[in-house]
C-alpha positions in Angstrom: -6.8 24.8 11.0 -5.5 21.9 9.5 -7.6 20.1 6.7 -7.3 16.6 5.2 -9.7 15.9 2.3 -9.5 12.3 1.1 -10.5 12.0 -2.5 -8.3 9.0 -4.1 -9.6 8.8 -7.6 -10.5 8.8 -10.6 -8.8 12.2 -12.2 -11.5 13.6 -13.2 -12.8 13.7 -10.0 -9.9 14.4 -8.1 -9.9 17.8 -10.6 -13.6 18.5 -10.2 -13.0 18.2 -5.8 -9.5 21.1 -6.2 -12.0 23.4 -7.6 -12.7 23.8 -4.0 -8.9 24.6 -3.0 -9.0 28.2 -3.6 -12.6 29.2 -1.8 -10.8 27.6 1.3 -7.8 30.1 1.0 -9.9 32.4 0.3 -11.9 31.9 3.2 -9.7 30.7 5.2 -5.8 31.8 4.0 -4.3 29.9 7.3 -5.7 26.5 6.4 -3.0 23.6 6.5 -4.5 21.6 3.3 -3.2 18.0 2.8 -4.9 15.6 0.3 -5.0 12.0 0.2 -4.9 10.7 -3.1 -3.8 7.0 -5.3 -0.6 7.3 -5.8 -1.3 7.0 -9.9 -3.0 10.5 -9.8 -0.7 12.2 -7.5 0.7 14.4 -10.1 -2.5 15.6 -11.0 -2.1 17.5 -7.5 1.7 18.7 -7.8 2.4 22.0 -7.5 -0.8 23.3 -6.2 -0.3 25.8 -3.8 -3.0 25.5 -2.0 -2.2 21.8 -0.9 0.2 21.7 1.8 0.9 17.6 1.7 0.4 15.4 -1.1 -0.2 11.6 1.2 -0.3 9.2 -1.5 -2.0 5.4 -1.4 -2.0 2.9 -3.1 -4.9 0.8 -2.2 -5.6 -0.6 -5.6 -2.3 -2.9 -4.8 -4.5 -4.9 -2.7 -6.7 -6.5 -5.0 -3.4 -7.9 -6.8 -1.7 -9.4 -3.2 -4.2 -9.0 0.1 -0.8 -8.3 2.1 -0.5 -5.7 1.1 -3.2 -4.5 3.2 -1.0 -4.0 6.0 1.3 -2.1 4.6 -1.1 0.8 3.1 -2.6 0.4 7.1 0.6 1.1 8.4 1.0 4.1 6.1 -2.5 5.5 6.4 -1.7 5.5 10.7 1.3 7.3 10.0 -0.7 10.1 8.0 -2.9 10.0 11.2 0.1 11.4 13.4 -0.6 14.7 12.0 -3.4 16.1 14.1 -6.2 17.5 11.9 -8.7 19.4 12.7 -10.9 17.8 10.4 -11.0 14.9 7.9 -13.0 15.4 4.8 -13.9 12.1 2.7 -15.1 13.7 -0.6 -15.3 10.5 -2.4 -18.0 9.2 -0.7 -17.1 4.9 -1.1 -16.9 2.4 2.0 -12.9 2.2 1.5 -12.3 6.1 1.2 -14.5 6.6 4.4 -12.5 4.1 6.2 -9.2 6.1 5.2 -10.7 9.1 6.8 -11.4 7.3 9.5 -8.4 5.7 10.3 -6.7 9.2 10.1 -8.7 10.5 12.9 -9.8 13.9 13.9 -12.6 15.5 15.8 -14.5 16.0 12.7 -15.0 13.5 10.1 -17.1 14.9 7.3 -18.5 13.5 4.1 -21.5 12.5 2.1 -25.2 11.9 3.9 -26.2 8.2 2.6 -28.7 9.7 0.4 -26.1 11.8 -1.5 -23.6 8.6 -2.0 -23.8 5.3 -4.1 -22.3 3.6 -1.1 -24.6 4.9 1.7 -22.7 2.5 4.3 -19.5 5.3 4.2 -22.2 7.6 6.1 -22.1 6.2 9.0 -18.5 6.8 9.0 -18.7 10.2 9.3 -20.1 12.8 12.5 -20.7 15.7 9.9 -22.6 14.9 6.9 -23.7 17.3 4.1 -27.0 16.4 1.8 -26.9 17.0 -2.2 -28.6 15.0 -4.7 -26.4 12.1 -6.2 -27.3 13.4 -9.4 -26.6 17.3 -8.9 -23.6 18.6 -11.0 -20.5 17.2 -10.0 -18.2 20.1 -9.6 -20.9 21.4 -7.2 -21.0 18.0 -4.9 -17.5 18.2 -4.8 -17.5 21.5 -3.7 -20.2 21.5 -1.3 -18.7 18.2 0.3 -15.6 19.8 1.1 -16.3 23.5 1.5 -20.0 23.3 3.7 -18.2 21.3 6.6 -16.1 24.6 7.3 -18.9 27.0 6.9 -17.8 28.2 3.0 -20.8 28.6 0.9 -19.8 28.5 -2.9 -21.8 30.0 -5.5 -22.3 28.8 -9.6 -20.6 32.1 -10.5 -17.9 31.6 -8.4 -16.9 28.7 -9.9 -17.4 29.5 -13.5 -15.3 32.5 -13.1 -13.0 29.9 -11.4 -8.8 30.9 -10.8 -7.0 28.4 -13.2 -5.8 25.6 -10.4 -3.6 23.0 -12.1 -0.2 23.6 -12.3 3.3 22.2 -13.3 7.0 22.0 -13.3 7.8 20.2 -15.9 8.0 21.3 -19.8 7.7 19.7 -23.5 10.0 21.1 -25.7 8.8 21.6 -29.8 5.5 22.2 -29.4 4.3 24.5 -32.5 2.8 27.9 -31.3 -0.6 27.1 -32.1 -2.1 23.5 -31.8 -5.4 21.4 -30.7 -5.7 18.5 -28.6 -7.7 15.6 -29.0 -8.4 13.0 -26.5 -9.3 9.6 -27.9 -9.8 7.0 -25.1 -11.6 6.7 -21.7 -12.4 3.9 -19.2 -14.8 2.6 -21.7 -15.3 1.7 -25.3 -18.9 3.3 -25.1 -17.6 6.6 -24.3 -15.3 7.1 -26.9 -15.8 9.0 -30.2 -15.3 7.2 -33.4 -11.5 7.8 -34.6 -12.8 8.4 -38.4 -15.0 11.2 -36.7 -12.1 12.3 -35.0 -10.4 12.6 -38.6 -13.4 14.6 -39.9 -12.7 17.2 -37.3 -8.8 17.5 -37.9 -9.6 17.7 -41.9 -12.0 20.8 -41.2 -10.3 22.5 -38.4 -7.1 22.4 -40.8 -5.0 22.9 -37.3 -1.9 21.0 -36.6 -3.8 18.6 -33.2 -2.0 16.2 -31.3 -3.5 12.8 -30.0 -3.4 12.0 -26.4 -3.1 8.5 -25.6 -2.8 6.2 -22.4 -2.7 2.7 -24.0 -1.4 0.2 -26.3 -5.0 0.3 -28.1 -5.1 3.9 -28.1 -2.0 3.8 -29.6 -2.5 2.5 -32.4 -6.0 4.2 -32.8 -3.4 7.4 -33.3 -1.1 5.8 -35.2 -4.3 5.3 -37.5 -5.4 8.5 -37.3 -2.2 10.0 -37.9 -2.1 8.2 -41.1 -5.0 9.8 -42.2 -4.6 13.2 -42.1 -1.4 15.4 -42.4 -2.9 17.4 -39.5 -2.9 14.7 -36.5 0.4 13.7 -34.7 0.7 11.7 -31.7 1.8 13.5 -28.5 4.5 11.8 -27.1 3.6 9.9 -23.9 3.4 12.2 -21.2 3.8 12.4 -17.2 0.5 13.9 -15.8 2.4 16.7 -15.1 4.2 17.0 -18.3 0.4 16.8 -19.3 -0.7 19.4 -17.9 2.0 21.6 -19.1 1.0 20.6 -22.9 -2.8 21.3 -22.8 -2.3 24.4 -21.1 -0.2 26.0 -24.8 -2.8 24.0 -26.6 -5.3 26.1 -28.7 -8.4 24.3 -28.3 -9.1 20.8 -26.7 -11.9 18.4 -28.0 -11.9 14.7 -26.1 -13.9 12.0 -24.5 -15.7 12.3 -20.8 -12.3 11.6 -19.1 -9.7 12.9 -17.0 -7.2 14.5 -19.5 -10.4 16.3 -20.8 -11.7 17.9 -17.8 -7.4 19.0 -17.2 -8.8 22.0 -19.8 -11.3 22.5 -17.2 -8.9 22.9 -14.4 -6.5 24.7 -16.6 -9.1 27.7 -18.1 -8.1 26.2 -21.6 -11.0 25.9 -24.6 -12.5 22.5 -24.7 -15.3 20.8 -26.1 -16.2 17.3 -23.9 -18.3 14.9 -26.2 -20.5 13.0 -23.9 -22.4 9.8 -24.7 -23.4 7.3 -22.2 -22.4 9.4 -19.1 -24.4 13.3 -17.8 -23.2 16.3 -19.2 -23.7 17.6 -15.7 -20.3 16.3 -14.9 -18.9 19.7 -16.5 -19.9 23.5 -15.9 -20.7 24.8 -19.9 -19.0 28.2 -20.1 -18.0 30.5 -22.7 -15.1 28.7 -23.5 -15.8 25.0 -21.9 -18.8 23.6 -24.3 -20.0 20.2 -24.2 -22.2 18.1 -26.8 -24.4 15.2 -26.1 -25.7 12.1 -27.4 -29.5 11.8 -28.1 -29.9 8.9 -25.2 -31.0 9.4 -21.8 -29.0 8.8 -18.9 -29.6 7.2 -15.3 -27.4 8.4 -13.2 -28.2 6.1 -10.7 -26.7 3.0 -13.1 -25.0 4.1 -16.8 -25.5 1.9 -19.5 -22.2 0.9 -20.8 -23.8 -0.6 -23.9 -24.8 2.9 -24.7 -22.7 3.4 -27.9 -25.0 6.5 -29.0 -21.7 8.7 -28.7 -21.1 7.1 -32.1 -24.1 9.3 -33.7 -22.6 12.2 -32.9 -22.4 14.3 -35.9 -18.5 15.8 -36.5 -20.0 18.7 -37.9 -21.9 19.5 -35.0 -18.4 19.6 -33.1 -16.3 21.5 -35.9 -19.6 24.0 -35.5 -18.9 24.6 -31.7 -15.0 24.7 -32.1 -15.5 27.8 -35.1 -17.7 29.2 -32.8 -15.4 29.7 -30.3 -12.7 30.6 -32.7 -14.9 33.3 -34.5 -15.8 34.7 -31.0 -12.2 35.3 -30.4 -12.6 33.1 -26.8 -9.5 31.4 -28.3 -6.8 33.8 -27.6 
């Protein structure tokens, strides 16, 4: 059987949909998997094994020049010529369903419009799978891509999860034992507060290295660093360099954002501090915790003026990080 799943972005989702990669080999070990993806996440998927094709877009190019429209058509048709079986849009907007689409195959599977934001993409599909919008994540993603070929995936499955990012490229000088913090996200409402960030460093006493993706970020670390003997900023990294680095790293402790939910993929301790957006976006296991603002969320429409993340207490964080240390999760 060959498979196309069609999940462009952002990275956190595109690492939440691969949890689904190995229930399929499992299932199904003769599966031809290729993924369609932005090409500024690609690297997320690199060496997987399970993923036969990496077919990178790059459809955000067309807000900057409307030309370009033709280009990413001509490419997507191309990506048709190779015969699936069945297409599966796991993102679930009006462009990715056109993708699928436009790649063609007997099946074209997705979202039901009362499991989507965009319900329009529905009616691009001929096999449609119902969850509720606001079910975990991990398991929409999952059931999206794995109930269209007859795989039913349980919660335990997942949390006992095969590690499924992987890399081929290395950072030298790393020290043996190190935490990661990740400062920034999409927005300003979902990030911790850098002094709180310092709190945690000061108490942990670990040497922790700041991930950044910014100018601004930047020099948030550069100010953090200044602070506290403990903090250094990482280098900036590839994605796949990226994933190289938390994998060595001891503990992890960011924002609701893609480098974060890498621990996830990874099997590495981490501790996601969520504010404005659902803690349900995660699976909570023994060694991936999460900790939550006191505000309430509508999934249907976050409040990006929720800046409750701020309230957050550091202790409460360093609490959850000894925890896991004294448990001896942290190997």
């Amino acid at each position: 059987m060959k498979i196309c799943i069609v999940k462009l972005s952002a990275m956190g989702d595109i690492i939440h949909a691969m949890t689904a990669l190995q229930f399929i080999k499992k299932e199904l070990p003769d599966a031809k998997i290729d993924w369609v993806v932005e090409s500024a996440f690609s690297d997320v998927l690199k060496n997987n094994p399970d993923i036969n094709n990496t077919l990178p877009v790059n459809l955000k190019s067309i807000k900057k020049k409307k030309s370009e429209i033709f280009n990413q058509y001509k490419l997507i048709k191309e990506y048709s010529k190779n015969s699936y079986d069945i297409v599966i849009d796991a993102q679930g907007l009006l462009k990715s369903a056109i993708v699928a689409r436009l790649i063609g195959a007997k099946v074209i599977a997705g979202f039901d419009k009362e499991s989507i934001r965009e319900g329009i993409a529905s009616f691009f599909y001929n096999k449609k799978v119902h969850i509720a919008y606001d079910a975990n994540t991990i398991d929409r993603n999952v059931a999206v891509i794995c109930k269209p070929l007859g795989i039913k995936v349980t919660s335990e499955q997942i949390i006992n999860k095969e590690k499924f990012l992987f890399w081929s490229s290395h950072v030298d000088n790393l020290p043996e034992i190190f935490n990661l913090f990740v400062i920034g996200s999409t927005w300003e409402s979902r990030n911790y507060p850098k002094e709180k960030f310092v709190e945690i460093a000061e108490a942990l006493k670990t040497d922790t290295y700041i991930i950044w993706g910014s100018k601004e970020e930047y020099q948030k670390a550069l100010w953090m660093q200044e602070q506290s003997e403990f903090l250094h900023i990482l280098p900036r990294c590839s994605l796949d360099e990226l994933k190289f680095v938390i994998s060595k790293c001891n503990l992890l402790i960011g924002n609701d954002t893609g480098p974060t939910h890498m621990a996830w993929g990874l099997n590495v301790p981490s501790i996601t501090i969520f504010g404005p957006t659902p803690i349900n976006r995660v699976y909570v296991t023994p060694i991936n915790r999460v900790i939550k603002s006191s505000s309430e969320v509508n999934h249907y429409k976050l409040n990006k003026n929720d800046f409750s993340i701020q309230e957050i207490k550091s202790n409460k964080i360093v609490e959850i990080a000894n925890e896991l240390i004294c448990n001896s999760v942290i190997k």
